[in-house]
TORDRENMAR-334898 format. One record per residue (C-alpha): residue number from 1; x, y, z. Coordinates in steps of 0.02 Angstrom, whole numbers. Example, Ala and Ser with C-alpha at 12.3 -4.5 7.8 and 13.67 -1.06 7.14 Angstrom:
<nodes>
+-----+--------+--------+--------+
: pos :      X :      Y :      Z :
+-----+--------+--------+--------+
:   1 :    615 :   -225 :    390 :
:   2 :    684 :    -53 :    357 :
+-----+--------+--------+--------+
</nodes>
This chain:
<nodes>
+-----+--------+--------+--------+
: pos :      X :      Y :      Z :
+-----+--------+--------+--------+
:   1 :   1670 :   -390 :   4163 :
:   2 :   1578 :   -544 :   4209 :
:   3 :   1406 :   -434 :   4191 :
:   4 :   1440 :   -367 :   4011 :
:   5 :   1519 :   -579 :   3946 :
:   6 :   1331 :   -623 :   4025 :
:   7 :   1238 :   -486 :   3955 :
:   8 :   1305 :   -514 :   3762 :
:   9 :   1284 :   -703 :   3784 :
:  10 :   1093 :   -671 :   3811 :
:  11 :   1072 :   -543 :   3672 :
:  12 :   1151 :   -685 :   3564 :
:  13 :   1029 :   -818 :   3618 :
:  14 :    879 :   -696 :   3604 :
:  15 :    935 :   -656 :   3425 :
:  16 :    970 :   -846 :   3376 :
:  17 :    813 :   -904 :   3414 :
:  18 :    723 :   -775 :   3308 :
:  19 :    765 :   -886 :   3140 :
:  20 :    715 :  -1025 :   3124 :
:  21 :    799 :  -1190 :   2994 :
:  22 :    669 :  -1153 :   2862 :
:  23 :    744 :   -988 :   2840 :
:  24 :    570 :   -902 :   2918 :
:  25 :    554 :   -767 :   3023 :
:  26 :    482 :   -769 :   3195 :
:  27 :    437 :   -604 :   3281 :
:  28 :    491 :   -606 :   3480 :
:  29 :    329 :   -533 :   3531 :
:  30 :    209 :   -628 :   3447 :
:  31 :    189 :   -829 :   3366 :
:  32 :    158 :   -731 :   3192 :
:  33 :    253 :   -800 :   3064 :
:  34 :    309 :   -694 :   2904 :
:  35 :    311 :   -778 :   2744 :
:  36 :    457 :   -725 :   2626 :
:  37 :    379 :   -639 :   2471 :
:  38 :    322 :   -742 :   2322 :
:  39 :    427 :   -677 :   2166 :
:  40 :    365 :   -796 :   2045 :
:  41 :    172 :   -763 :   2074 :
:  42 :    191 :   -566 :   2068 :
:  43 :    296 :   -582 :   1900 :
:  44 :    162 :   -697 :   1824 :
:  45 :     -5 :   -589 :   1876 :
:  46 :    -86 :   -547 :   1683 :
:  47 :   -100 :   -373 :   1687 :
:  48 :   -207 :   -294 :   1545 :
:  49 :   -109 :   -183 :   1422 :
:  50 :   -157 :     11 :   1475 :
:  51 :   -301 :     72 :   1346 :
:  52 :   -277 :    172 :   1219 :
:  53 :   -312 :    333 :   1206 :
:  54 :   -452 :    402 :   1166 :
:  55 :   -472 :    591 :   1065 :
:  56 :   -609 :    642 :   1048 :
:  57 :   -594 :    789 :    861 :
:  58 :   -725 :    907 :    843 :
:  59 :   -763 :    972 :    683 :
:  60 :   -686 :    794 :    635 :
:  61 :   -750 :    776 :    440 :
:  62 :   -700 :    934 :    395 :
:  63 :   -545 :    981 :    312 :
:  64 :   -427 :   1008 :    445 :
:  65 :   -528 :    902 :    573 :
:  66 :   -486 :    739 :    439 :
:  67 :   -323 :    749 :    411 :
:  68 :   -324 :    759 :    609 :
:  69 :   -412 :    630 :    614 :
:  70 :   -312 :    517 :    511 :
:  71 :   -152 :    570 :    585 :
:  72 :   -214 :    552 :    777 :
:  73 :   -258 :    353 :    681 :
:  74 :   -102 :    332 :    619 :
:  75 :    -16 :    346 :    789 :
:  76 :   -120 :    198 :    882 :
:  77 :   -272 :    315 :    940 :
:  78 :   -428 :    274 :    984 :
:  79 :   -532 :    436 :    862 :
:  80 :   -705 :    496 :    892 :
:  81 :   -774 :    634 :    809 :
:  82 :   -935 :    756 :    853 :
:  83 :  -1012 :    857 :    705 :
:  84 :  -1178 :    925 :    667 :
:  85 :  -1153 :    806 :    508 :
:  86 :  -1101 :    659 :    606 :
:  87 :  -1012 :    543 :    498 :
:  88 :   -893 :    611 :    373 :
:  89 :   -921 :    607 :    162 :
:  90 :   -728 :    550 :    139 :
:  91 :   -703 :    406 :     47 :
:  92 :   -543 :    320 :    113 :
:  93 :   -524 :    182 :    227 :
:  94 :   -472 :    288 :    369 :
:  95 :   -619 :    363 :    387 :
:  96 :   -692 :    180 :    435 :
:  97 :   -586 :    161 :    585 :
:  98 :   -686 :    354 :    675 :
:  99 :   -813 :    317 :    788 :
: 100 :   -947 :    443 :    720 :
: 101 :  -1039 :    555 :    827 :
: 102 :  -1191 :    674 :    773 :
: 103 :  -1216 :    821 :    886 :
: 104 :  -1230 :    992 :    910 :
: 105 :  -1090 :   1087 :   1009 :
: 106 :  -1217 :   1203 :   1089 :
: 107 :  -1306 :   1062 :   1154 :
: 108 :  -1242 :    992 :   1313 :
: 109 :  -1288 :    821 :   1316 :
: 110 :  -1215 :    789 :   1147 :
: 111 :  -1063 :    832 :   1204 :
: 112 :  -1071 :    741 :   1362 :
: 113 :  -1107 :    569 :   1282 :
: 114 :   -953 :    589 :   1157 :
: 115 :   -851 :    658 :   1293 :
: 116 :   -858 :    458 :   1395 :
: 117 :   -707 :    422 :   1416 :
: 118 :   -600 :    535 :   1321 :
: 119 :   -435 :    593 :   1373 :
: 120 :   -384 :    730 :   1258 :
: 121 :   -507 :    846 :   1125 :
: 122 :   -474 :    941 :    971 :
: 123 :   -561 :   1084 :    912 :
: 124 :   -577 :   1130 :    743 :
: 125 :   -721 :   1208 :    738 :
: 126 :   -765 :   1367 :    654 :
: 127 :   -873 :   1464 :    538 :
: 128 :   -900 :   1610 :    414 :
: 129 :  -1088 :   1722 :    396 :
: 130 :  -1147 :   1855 :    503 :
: 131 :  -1052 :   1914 :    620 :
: 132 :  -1175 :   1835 :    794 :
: 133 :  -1180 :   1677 :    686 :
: 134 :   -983 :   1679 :    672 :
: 135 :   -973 :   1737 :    868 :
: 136 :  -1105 :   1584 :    916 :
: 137 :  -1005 :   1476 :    821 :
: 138 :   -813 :   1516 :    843 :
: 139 :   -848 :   1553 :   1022 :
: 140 :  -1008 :   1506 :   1116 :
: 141 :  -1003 :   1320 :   1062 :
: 142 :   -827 :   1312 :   1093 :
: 143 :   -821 :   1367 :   1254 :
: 144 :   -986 :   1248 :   1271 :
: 145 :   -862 :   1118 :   1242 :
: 146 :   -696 :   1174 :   1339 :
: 147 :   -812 :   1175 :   1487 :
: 148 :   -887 :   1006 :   1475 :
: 149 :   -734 :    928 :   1447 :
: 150 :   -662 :   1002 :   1581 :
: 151 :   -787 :    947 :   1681 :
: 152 :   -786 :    766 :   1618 :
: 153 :   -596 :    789 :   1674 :
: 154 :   -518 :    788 :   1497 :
: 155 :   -327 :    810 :   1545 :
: 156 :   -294 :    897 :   1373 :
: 157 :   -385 :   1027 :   1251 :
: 158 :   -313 :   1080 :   1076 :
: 159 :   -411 :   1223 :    991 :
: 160 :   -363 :   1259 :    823 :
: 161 :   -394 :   1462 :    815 :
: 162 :   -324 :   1591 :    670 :
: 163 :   -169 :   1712 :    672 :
: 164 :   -190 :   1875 :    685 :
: 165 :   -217 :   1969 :    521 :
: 166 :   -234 :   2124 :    554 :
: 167 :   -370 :   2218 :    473 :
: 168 :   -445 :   2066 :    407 :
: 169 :   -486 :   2056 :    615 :
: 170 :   -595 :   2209 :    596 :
: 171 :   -665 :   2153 :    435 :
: 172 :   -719 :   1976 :    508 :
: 173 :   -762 :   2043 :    691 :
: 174 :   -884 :   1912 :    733 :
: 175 :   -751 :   1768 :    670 :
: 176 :   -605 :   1831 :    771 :
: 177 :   -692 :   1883 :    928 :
: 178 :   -768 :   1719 :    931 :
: 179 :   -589 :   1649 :    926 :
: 180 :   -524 :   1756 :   1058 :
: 181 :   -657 :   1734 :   1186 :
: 182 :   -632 :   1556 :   1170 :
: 183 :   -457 :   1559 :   1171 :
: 184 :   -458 :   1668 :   1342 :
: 185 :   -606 :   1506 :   1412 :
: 186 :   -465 :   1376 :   1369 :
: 187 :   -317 :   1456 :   1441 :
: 188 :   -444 :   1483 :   1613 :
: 189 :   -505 :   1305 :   1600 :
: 190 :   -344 :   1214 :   1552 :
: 191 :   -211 :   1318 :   1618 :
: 192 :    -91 :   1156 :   1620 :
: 193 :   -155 :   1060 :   1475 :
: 194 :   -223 :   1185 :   1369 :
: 195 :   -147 :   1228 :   1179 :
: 196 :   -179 :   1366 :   1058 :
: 197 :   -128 :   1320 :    880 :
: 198 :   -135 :   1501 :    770 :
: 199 :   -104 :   1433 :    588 :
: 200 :   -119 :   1593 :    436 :
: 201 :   -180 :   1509 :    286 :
: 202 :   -194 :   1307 :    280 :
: 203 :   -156 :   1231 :    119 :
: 204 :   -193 :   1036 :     71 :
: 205 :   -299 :    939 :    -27 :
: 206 :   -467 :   1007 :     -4 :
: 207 :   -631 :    917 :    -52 :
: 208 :   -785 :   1005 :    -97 :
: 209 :   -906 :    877 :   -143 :
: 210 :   -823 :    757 :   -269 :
: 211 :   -695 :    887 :   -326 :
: 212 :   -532 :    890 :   -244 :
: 213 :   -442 :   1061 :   -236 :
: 214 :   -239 :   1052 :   -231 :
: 215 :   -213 :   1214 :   -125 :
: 216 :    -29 :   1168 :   -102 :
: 217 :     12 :   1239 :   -269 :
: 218 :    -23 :   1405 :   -201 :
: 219 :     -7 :   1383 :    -11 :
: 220 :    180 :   1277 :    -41 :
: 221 :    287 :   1405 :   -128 :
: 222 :    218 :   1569 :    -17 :
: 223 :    253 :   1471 :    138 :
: 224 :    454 :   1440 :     76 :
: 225 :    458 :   1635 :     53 :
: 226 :    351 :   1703 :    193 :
: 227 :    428 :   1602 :    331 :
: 228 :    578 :   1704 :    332 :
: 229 :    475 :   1849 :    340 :
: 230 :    434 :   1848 :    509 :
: 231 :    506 :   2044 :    557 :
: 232 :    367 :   2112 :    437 :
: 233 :    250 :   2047 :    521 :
: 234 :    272 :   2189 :    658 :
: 235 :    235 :   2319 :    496 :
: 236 :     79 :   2404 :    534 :
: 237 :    -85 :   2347 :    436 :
: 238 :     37 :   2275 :    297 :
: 239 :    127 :   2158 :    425 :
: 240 :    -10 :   2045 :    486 :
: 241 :    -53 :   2006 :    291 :
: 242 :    142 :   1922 :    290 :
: 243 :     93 :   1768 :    400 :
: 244 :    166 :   1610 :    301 :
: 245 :     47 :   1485 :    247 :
: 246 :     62 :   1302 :    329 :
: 247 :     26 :   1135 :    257 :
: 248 :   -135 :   1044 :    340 :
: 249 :    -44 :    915 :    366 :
: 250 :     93 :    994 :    484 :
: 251 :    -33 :   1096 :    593 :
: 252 :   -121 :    901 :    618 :
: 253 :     51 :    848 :    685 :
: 254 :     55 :    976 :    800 :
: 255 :   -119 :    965 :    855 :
: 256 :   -112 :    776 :    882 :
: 257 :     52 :    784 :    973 :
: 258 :     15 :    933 :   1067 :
: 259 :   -161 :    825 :   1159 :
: 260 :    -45 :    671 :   1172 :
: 261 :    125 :    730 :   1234 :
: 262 :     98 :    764 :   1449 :
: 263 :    253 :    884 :   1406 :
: 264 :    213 :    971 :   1278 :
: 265 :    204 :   1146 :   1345 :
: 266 :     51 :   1249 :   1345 :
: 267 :    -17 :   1395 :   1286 :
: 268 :    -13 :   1501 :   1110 :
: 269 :     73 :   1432 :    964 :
: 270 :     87 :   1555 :    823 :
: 271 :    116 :   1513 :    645 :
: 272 :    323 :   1513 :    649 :
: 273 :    300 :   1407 :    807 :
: 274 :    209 :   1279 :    705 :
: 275 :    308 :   1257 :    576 :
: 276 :    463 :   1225 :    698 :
: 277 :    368 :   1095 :    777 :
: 278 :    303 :   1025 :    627 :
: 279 :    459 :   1004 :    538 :
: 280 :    529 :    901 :    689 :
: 281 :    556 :    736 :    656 :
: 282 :    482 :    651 :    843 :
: 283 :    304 :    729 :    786 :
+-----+--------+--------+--------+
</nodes>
């Protein structure tokens, strides 16, 4: 008994003398002493605001690739835009606040100086001619850019493509094989981070040169009618002709949110999947 009252007084003592007045604490193995943490300095450290980020639209002064742009500026982004044009012939005061790149998608080191420091990319590029000139340019200098951004680790790649119309496929071989074949490069490159947008028919405000062309008067009341169509689209030959117009302005919601939103799931969007998204109100 007298062992165990001896053997708890010492453990007592040895634990005692291990604080100190001042509140510090004193290892038993060593004279180090270990300051209690400083609250007040790690609450007061400036810490830059995280940067913005930066999307980089190509095809940006066209007419999807603007109103793109200007909804990617309306939400706080930094916008850069690559174009064999460079800056765009719009007239608003949007178009001031694009950084303005001139280059040629199947040129790499155009894309590599727009790609600095970019986070997310947009592709709305695409063409109509022959069909190698529509395959060179709906596909070869889109998958030019898919890979370089993937190598310049881009986290997230948008590529506007085209639904499926059916004959019109056949018709335009060179457009829609293009589109496929850099669909299938994005969905390799970006399996995580990569988004198909398939829009039908894009109505909007179109400029061609000074003229402005209000396609909505067409585009607005076929979309109301064909969007609850979607069943005949599986008619053969027929079907495919079905798919609803959009408005512009909802496929650039979707394409803006889609390179922003980490969650934002990836893959093919078709037409009826753009219009869900675009009519939700968190866009």
């Amino acid at each position: 008994m007298s062992r165990l009252l001896t053997s708890r007084v010492s453990l007592f003592r040895l634990c005692t003398t291990s604080v100190s007045r001042n509140g510090r604490f004193l290892s038993t193995t060593s004279n180090k002493v270990d300051e209690p943490l400083k609250v007040e300095e790690a609450e007061t450290v400036n810490v830059p605001p995280p940067p913005s980020e930066k999307l980089l639209v190509l095809g940006g002064n066209g007419f999807v690739g603007s109103h793109i742009c200007k909804e990617a500026l309306d939400r706080g982004l930094s916008v850069h835009s690559l174009s064999r044009s460079g800056k765009s012939s719009v007239q608003e005061a949007w178009a001031n606040n694009v950084t303005w790149h001139q280059g040629d998608l199947l040129s790499v080191d155009s894309l590599k100086e727009a790609l600095k420091g970019v986070t997310s990319v947009i592709s709305c590029v695409g063409s109509f001619g022959s069909n190698s000139y529509m395959y060179k340019v709906n596909g070869t200098a889109n998958i030019n850019a898919i890979r370089a951004a993937a190598d310049q680790g881009v986290k997230r790649f948008v590529y506007i493509s085209a639904a499926d119309f059916g004959l019109v496929n056949y018709l335009l071989q060179g457009y829609y094989e293009g589109k496929r074949a850099a669909e299938t490069e994005l969905l390799t490159k970006f399996p995580y981070g990569g988004v198909i947008l398939r829009p039908g028919f894009m109505y909007g405000t179109r400029r061609v040169g000074s003229m402005k062309l209000p396609l909505g008067v067409i585009g607005s009341p076929l979309e109301m009618v064909l969007q609850y169509a979607k069943p005949l689209n599986q008619v053969p030959l027929v079907g495919p002709l079905l798919v609803p117009p959009i408005n512009v302005t909802a496929v650039a919601k979707v394409a803006v949110r889609a390179a922003t939103d980490p969650v934002f799931p990836p893959g093919i969007i078709d037409v009826h999947g753009l219009l869900r998204y675009g009519q939700q109100k968190s866009i």
